[in-house]
C-alpha positions in Angstrom: 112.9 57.0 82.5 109.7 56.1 84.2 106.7 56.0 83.0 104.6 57.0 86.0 103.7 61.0 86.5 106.5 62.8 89.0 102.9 64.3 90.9 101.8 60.3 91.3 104.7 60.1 94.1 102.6 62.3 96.3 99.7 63.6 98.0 99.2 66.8 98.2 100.5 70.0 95.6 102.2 73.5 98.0 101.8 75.5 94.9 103.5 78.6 95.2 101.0 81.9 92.9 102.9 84.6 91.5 105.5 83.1 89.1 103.5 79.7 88.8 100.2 80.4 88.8 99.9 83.9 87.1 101.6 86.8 86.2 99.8 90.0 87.1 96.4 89.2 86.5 96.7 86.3 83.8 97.0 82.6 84.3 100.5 81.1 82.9 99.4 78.9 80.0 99.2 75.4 81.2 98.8 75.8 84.8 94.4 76.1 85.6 94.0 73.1 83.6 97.5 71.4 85.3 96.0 72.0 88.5 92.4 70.8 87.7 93.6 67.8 86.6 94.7 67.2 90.7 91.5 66.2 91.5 91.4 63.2 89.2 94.9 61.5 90.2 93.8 62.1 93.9 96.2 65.0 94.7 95.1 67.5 97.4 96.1 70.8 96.1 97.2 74.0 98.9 98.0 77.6 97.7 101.3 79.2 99.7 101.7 82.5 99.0 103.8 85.4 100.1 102.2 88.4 98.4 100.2 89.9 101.4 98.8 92.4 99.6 95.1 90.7 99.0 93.4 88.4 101.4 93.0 84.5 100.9 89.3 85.2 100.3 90.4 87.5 97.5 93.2 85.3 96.1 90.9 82.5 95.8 88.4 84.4 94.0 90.8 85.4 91.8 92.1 81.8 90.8 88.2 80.7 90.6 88.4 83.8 87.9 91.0 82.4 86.1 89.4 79.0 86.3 91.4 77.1 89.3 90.0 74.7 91.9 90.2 76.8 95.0 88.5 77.2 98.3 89.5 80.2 100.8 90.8 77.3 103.2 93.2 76.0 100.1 95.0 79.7 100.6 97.7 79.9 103.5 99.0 83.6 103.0 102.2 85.4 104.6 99.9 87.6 106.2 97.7 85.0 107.9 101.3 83.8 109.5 102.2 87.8 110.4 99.5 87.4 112.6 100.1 84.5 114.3 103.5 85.5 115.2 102.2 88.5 116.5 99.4 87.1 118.9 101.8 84.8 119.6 104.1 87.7 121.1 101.8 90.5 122.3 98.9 91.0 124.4 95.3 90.9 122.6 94.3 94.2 121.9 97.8 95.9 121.2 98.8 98.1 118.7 100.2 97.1 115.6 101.4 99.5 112.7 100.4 98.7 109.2 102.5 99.0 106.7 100.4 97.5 103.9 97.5 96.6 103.0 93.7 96.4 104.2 94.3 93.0 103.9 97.0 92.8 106.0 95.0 94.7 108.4 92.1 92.3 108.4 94.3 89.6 109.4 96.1 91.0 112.8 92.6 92.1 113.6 91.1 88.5 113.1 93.6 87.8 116.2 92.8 90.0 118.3 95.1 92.8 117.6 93.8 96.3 117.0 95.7 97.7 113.1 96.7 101.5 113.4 98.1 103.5 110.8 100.3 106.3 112.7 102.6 106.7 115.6 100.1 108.7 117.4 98.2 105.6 118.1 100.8 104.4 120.1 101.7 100.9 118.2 104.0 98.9 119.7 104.4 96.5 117.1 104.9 97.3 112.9 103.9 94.5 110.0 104.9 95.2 106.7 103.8 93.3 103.6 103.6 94.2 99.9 100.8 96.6 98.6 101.4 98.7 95.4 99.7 101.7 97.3 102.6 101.7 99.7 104.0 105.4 99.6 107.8 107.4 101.0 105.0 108.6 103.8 104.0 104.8 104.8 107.7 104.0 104.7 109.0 106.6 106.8 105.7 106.4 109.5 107.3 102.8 109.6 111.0 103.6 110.2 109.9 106.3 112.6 108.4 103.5 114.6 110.5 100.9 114.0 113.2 103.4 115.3 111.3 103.8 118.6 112.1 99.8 119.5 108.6 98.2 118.3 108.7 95.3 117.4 109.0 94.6 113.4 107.8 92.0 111.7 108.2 91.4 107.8 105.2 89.2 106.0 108.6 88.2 103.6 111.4 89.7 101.6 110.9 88.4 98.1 113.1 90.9 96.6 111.2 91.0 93.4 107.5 89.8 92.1 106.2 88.3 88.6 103.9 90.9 86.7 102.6 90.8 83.1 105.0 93.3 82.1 108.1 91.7 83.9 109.8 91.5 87.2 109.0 94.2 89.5 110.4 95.0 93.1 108.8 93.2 95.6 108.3 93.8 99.3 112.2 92.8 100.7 112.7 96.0 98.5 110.2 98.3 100.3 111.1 96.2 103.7 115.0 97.4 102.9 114.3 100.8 102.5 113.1 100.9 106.2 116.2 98.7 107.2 118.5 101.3 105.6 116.7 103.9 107.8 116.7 102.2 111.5 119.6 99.7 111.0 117.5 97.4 112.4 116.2 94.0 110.9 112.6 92.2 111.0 111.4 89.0 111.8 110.4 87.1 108.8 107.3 85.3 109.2 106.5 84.1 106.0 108.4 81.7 103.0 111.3 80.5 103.2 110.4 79.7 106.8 108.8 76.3 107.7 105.6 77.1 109.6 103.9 78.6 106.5 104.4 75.1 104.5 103.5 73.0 107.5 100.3 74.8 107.8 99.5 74.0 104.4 100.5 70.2 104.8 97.7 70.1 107.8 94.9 71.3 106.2 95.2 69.1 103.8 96.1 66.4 105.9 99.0 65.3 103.7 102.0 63.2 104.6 103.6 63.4 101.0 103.5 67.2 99.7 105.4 68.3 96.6 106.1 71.9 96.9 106.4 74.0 93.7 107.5 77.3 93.5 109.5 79.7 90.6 112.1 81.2 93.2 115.0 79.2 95.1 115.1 81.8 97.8 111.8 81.6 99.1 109.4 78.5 97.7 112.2 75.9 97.5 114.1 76.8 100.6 110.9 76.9 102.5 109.6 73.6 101.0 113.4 72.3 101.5 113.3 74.1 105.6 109.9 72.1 105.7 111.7 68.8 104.8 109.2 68.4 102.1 109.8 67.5 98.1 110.4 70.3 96.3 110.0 71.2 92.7 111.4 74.4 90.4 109.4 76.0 87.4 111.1 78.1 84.8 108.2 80.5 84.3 109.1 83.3 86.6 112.3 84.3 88.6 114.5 81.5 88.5 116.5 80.5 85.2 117.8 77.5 84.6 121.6 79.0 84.9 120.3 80.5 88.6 119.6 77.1 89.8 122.7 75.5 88.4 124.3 77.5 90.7 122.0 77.0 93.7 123.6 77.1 97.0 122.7 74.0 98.7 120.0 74.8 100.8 118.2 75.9 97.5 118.5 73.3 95.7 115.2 71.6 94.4 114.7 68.4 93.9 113.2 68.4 90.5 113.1 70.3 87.8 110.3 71.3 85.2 109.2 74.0 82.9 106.0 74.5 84.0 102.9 73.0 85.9 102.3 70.4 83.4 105.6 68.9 83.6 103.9 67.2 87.1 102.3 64.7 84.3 104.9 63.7 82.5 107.3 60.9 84.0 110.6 62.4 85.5 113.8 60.6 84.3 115.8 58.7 87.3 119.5 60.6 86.9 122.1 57.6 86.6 125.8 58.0 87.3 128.6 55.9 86.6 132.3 57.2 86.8 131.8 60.3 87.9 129.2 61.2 84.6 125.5 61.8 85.2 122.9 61.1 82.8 119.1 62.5 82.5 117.4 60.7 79.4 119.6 60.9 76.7 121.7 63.9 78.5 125.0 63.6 80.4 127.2 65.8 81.9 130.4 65.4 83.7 132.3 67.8 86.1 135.9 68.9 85.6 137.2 71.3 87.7 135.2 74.4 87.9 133.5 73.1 84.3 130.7 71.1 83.7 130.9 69.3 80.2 127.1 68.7 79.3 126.2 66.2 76.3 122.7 67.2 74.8 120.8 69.9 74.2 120.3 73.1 75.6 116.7 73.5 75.1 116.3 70.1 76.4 115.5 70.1 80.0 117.0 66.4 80.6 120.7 68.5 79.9 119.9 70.8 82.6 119.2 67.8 85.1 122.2 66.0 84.1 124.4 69.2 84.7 122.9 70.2 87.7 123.0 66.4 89.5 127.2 66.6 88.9 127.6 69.6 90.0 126.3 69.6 92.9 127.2 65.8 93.8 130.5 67.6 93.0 129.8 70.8 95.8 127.5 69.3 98.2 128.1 72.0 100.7 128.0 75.7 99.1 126.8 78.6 101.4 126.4 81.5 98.4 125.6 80.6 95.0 128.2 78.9 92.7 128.4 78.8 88.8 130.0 76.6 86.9 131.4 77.4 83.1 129.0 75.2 80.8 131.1 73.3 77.8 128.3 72.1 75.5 128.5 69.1 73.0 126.0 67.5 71.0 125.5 63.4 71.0 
């Protein structure tokens, strides 16, 4: 194992919110002080986040309420990147449906775009990002739209969203419903696409960014689609028996249970003979089995299982679980 911190590799922290941050409205414990401690090992720290439902202005005043470092610059929304596709696309001072929030709304009028909220304006474009106000009524104005051959564009598709109470649907849900209805499909601008993490990178003007996020789908295929370090926490979607059986393009590169694992050293997985070893966990694939040596609780056994079985299926296009076979030392 080394003894140097896995965040002391890089320069900047892409910190995903929902799932890694907070819950709802409460800070996951561990992760304010994790982050605050940033400054100190001279780590730049960005926000990426696909909830569109509150601006970055908000956001940040939110994690200042909970006692994070953040600036309204540090927040790079799904919204803010809705827009820019958009203005990139149409002509300033077109129509664009909202289907979302007043946030969202701010943000395609801070481009030059003019937000409506009915067909009868004449919107030749629709956005749609997560709000819990959204209603049947929003959804259908929507589809009616979309129907008509404007252009859609989704903020994301998380299918679901961390809240204090559990896992509720998030806006791929609401954005499905309207697919259902047209047939038709949107144009993702947010996570897991590229652009979102890049503009996080330059802000911060990092070269070395370790992106940390709770789902595969979105934060570590976007970090991954980015070509930056990536980095999975077990305290919102994800398990540890989800990303196991990660499809390749998925796959993180490390693996911790929450923000203050970027402190501790990260053991360097050996192999020898086919068996991989994580601290004082190995694991070995046979067949569609891997055999893990060590503990379950003990994240090192995870590591180890995950490194052979997927040295074992390097190229898997839908996810791919393997039967575990546990033994102690």
């Amino acid at each position: 194992m080394t003894g140097t911190a896995l965040i002391s590799t890089f320069d900047a922290l892409l910190s995903d919110l929902d799932g890694v941050v907070y819950a709802g409205p409460n800070a996951i414990p561990g992760a304010v002080e994790s982050l605050r401690r940033l400054a100190g090992v001279g780590v730049g720290l960005g926000y990426v986040t696909n909830n569109a439902s509150r601006s970055p202005a908000q956001v940040a005043q939110h994690l200042r309420d909970l006692g994070a470092p953040a600036e309204d610059h540090q927040v790079v929304s799904s919204s803010q990147a809705a827009a820019a596709l958009l203005a990139s696309l149409l002509p300033a001072g077109a129509h664009v449906l909202i289907t979302g929030s007043a946030a969202l709304a701010q943000e395609i009028e801070l481009v030059g775009l003019v937000p409506v909220r009915g067909a009868e304006d004449d919107p030749v474009a629709v956005v749609q990002g997560f709000s819990p106000e959204l209603g049947w009524k929003d959804l259908a104005e929507a589809s009616y739209v979309v129907a008509g051959g404007a252009l859609w564009v989704a903020t994301n598709t998380d299918w679901s969203i961390p809240q204090a109470r559990g896992i509720a649907p998030g806006n791929g849900t609401l954005v499905a419903a309207v697919a259902a209805a047209t047939g038709k499909s949107p144009v993702v601008a947010g996570k897991p696409e590229a652009p979102l993490f890049h503009t996080a990178a330059k802000r911060l003007a990092a070269d070395r960014p370790l992106v940390v996020g709770d789902r595969l789908d979105t934060d570590i295929l976007g970090g991954n689609n980015a070509g930056f370090a990536t980095v999975a926490v077990l305290t919102g979607v994800d398990t540890r028996e989800s990303i196991l059986a990660a499809r390749s393009v998925e796959r993180p590169d490390f693996l911790i249970h929450d923000l203050t694992g970027l402190y501790a050293p990260y053991p360097a997985v050996e192999h020898d003979a086919g068996r991989f070893r994580s601290g004082t966990a190995s694991a070995i694939v046979r067949g569609q089995s891997v055999h893990i040596s060590g503990d379950p609780a003990d994240l090192d056994s995870w590591r180890a299982a995950c490194s052979a079985w997927w040295a074992a299926n390097p190229e898997t296009t839908s996810a791919l679980a393997p039967v575990l076979e546990w033994s102690d030392h």
